[in-house]
C-alpha positions, -999 to 999 in steps of 0.1 A, spaced: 305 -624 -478 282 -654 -487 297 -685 -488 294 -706 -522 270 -737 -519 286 -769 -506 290 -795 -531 315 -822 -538 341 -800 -549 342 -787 -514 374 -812 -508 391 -798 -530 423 -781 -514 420 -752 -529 380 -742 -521 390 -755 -488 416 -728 -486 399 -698 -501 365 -705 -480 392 -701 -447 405 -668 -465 368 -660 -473 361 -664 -435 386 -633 -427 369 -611 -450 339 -597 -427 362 -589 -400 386 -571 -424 357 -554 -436 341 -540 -404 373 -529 -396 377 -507 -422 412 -524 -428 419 -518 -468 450 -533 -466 442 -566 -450 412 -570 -473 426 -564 -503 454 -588 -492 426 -613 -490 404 -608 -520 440 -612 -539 454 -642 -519 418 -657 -527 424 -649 -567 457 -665 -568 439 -697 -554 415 -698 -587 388 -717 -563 354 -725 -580 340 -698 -561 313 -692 -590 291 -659 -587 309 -646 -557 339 -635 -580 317 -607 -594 315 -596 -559 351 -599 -550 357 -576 -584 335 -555 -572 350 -550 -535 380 -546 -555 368 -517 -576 354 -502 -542 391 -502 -529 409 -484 -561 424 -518 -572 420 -519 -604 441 -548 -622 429 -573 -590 392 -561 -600 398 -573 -635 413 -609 -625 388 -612 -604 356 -609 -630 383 -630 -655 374 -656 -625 341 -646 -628 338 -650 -666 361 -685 -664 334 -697 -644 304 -691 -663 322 -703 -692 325 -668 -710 286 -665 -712 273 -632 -731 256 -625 -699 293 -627 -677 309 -608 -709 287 -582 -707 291 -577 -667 325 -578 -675 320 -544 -700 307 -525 -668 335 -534 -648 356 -519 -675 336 -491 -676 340 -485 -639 380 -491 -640 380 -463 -666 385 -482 -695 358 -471 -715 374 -480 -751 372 -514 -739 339 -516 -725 321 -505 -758 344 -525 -780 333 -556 -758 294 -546 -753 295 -545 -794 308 -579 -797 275 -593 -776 243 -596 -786 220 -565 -791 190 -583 -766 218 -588 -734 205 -583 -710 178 -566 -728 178 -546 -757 166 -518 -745 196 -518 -712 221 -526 -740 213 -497 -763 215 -474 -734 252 -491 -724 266 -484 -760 251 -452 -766 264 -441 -730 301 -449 -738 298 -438 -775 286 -406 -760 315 -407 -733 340 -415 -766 328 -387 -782 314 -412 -814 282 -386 -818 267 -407 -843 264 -438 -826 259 -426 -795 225 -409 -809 215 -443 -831 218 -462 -793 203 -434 -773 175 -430 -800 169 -471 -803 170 -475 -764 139 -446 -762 121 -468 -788 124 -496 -769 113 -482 -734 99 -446 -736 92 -442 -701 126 -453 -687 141 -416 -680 177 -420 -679 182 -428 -714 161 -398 -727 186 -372 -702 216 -386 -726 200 -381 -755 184 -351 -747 219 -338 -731 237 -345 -766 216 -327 -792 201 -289 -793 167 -304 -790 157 -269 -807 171 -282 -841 148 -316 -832 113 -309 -833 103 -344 -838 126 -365 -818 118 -334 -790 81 -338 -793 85 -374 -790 99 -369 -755 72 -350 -745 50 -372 -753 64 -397 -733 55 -375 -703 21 -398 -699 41 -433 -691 67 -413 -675 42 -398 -647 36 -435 -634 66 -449 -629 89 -443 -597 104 -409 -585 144 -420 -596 127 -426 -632 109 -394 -634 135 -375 -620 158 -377 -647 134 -376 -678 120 -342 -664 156 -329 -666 154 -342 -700 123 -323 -708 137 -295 -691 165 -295 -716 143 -294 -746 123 -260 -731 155 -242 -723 168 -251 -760 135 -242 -775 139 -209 -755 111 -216 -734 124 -204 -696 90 -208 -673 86 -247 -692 119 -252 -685 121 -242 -647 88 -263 -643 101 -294 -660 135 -291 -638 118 -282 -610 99 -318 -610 125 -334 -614 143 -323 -585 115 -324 -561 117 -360 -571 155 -363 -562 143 -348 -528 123 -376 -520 153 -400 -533 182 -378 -517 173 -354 -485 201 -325 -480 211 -321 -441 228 -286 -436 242 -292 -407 261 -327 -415 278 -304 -449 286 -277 -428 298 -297 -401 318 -320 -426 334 -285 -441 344 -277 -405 362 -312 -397 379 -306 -435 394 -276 -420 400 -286 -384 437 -285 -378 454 -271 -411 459 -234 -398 480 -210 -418 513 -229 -424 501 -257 -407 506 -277 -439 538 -269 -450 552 -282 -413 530 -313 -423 545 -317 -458 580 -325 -452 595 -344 -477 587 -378 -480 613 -409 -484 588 -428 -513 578 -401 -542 544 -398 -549 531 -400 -586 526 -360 -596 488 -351 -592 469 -316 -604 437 -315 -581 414 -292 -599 384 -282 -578 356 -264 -572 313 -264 -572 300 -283 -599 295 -266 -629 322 -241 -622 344 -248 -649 366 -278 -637 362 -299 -666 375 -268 -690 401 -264 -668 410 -303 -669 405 -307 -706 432 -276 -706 457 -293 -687 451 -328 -704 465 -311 -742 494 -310 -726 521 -330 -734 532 -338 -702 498 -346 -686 488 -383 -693 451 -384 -682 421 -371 -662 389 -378 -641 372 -377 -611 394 -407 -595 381 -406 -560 410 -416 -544 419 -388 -521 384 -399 -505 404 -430 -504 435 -422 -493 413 -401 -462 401 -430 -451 430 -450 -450 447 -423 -422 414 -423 -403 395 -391 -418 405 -354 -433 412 -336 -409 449 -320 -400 445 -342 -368 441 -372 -386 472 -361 -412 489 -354 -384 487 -384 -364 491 -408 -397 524 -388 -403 537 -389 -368 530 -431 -371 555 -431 -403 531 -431 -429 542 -409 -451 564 -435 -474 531 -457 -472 507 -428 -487 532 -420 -509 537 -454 -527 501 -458 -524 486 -429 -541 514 -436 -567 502 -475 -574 466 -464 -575 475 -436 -603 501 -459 -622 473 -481 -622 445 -461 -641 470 -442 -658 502 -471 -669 516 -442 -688 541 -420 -677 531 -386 -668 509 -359 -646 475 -369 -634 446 -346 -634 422 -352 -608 390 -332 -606 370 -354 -580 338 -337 -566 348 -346 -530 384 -326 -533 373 -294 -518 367 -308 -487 400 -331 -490 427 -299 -499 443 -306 -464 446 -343 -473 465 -340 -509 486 -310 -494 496 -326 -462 504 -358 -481 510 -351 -512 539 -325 -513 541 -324 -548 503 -320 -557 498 -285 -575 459 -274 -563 438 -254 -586 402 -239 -575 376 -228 -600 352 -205 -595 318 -190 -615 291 -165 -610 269 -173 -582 234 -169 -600 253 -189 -631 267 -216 -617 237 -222 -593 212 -225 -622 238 -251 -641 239 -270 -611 195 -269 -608 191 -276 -644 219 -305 -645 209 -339 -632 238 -342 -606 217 -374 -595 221 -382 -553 256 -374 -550 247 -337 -545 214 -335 -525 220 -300 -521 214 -296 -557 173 -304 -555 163 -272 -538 175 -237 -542 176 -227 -507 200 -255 -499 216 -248 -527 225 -216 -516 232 -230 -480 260 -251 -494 277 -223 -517 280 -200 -485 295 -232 -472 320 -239 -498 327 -198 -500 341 -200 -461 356 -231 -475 373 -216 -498 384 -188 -480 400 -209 -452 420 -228 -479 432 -194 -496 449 -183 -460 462 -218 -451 475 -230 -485 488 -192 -493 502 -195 -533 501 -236 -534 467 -227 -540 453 -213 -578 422 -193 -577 410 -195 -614 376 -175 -623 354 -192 -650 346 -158 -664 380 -148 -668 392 -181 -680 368 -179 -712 372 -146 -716 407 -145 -715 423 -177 -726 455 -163 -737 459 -144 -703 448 -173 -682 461 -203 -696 499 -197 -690 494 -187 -655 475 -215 -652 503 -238 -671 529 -221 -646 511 -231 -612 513 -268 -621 549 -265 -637 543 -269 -673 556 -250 -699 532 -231 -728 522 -256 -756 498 -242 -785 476 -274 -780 464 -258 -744 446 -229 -759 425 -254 -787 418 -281 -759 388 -290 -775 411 -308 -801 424 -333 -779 404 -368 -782 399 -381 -744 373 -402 -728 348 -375 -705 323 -394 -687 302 -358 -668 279 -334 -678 302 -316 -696 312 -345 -722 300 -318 -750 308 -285 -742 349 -296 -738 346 -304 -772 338 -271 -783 361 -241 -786 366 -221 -756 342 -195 -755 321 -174 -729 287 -181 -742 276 -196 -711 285 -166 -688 251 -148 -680 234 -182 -689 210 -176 -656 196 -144 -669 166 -153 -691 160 -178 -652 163 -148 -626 128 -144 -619 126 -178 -609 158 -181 -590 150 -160 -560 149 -182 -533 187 -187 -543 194 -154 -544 177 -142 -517 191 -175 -494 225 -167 -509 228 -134 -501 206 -128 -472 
């Protein structure tokens, strides 16, 4: 980390102290050693050096690390020292956002001036987390305002495109069309994302060859951003595996001296129905909260990678008291409020072994959809470069044959700890499906399950809409009017 520019303060005992503290960083780092450096970053905070810009990156290596409240203290520094500037205030809102408190972020971002940093980045940030909120109104005022402002910046029209049936907006549609012309010269991670956006508006106005196009460009764009290697996924599904053989967890799973907080991992492809499944569980009473957290990817790293070897090993050392206080400060921390924790990360079907093997009292829950359905969400959804596969249909249908062995393997080792839950069934049959779901992860029936989209949450994915409709299964058979234009999938997926 960069060391602050000497000046006359540089005496003082306490810069003196947190430049020496500052100097263990990089080696704790390169190590990999999360402990040690979040030991530092907070031993640094406690000093309250004039350390200037660098406590926005020390908030932000805290953020990387799942420590949330030393993240905060640390852009407090940050803020402190530029004297609570709009610009350090508003910094300060996307760190909120980040920690998950997104009812802060916007109530802070509307506090600041409408130009910081620019008008057109600051309508996009409030319309974002009004969208997240569920505040429809605003979040389409911001959205609409940010478009105005820069009309070929793509991201903005995907969220605004996302949140309305662009079928019932002929103008505001047409106006994204038009913006094709600016759009077409700026870089491949703009254009990506507005051609989803005008893919959205063809597949609302029930035009399916437009919309394939339009989606289509926008992935080949994401291509170019984010190439898809085969082998590495495959080989990553193989070293998920590697080691947890049937009742190989449950010898790993002992009980553990420190309780860990109570976790549901729901799991699954994208677009396979996790987020219904988690907006299910979070009407429950007993359920306090959900997201993707990201900190079984976390807690992976910390015993030295997923597989039962690594488990194993970490185990053997004594460090089941360790993960077990850990994972329970990380969720007490998101989540101060007593109850279960949803977790429906994207990395977690590749981390099962992890949360079983170390989390004895996690209950696991797998979704699954129609092939041909769920591959067309995931084409026609901009799933950005955190799911290369997603840009072509060929690798696409590479990585569901992966995660299909995948899943198989975990059926035989996990045996009943694990939930199978189809999408299609689930909407179809709510009031079969819900209480067997409800029984897997220990909870007893409660009417506000089977109207989830009732309950008021933050949702921060692709699905921020459709969990705040009624459970229905209007979107199963949503790839049919597509199918002539899917067949590399199929064919790939089947072949």
């Amino acid at each position: 980390m960069r060391r602050p520019p000497q000046s006359t303060a540089f005496e003082d005992g306490r810069l003196r102290d947190a430049l020496l503290l500052l100097d263990r960083l990089q080696p704790a780092l390169r190590a990999r050693h999360r402990a040690s450096t979040i030991e530092i970053v907070r031993q640094v905070v406690a000093l309250g050096a004039p350390l200037g810009q660098q406590w926005q990156a020390l908030a932000d290596l805290a953020l990387q690390h799942g420590e949330l409240a030393l993240a905060r203290q640390a852009m407090d520094r940050f803020v402190d020292a530029d004297q609570g500037s709009p610009a350090a205030l508003y910094r300060k809102a996307l760190l909120l956002e980040q920690c998950g408190d997104v009812a802060a972020a916007h109530a802070l971002l509307c506090e600041l001036p409408e130009d910081l940093p620019d008008a057109a980045a600051n309508a996009y940030s409030r319309g974002t987390l009004a969208l997240f909120l569920g505040d429809m109104g605003e979040a389409r005022t911001q959205l609409e305002r940010a478009t105005r402002l820069r009309p070929e910046a793509g991201v903005p029209w995907l969220m605004l495109a996302t949140s309305l049936d662009m079928a019932q907006e002929p103008d505001l549609a047409e106006r994204l069309l038009s913006a094709e012309r600016r759009v077409a010269e700026m870089s491949p991670a703009v254009r990506a994302p507005y051609y989803h956006a005008a893919g959205k508006v063809h597949a609302d106005r029930g035009e399916p060859a437009l919309a394939f196009a339009a989606f289509a460009r926008g992935a080949a764009d994401m291509r170019t951003l984010a190439p898809y290697s085969p082998e590495a996924d495959r080989r990553n599904a193989e070293e998920a595996v590697r080691g947890y053989g049937p009742g190989g967890v449950g010898i790993l799973s002992s009980p553990h001296p420190a309780s860990s907080r109570e976790t549901i991992f729901v799991t699954g492809l994208p677009r396979s129905g996790t987020t219904l499944v988690e907006q299910i569980l979070v009407s429950h009473s007993d359920v306090t909260g959900g997201a993707e957290l990201n900190r079984l990817l976390l807690l992976s790293q910390e015993i030295g990678g997923h597989s039962g070897e690594a488990a194993r090993a970490y185990l053997k050392a004594g460090g089941a008291a360790d993960a077990a206080r850990l994972w329970r400060h990380w969720m007490d921390e998101r989540f101060p409020r007593p109850g279960i924790v949803v977790d429906k990360s994207l990395t977690t079907t590749r981390l099962l072994g992890v949360a079983a093997a170390l989390l004895p009292e996690a209950r696991l829950v797998w979704v699954t959809r129609d092939s041909l359905d769920c591959a067309w969400s995931c084409f026609r959804t901009f799933l950005s470069g955190y799911m290369p596969w997603s840009h072509d249909l060929e690798d696409m249908a590479h990585h569901f044959r992966v995660e299909d062995e995948l899943l198989a393997r975990w059926q035989e080792t996990l045996g009943e700890r694990l939930l199978v839950v189809p999408y299609e069934s689930l909407a179809s049959e709510p009031g079969t499906w819900i209480p067997k779901l409800l029984a897997h992860c220990g909870l007893a029936v409660e009417n506000p399950v089977f109207a989830p989209h009732e309950t008021a949450r933050v949702v921060t994915t692709a699905s921020a809409l459709q969990v705040r409709r009624p459970i229905s299964n209007a979107a199963i058979g949503s790839a049919e009017p597509y199918r002539e234009f899917l067949g590399p999938f199929i064919e790939a997926y089947s072949g």
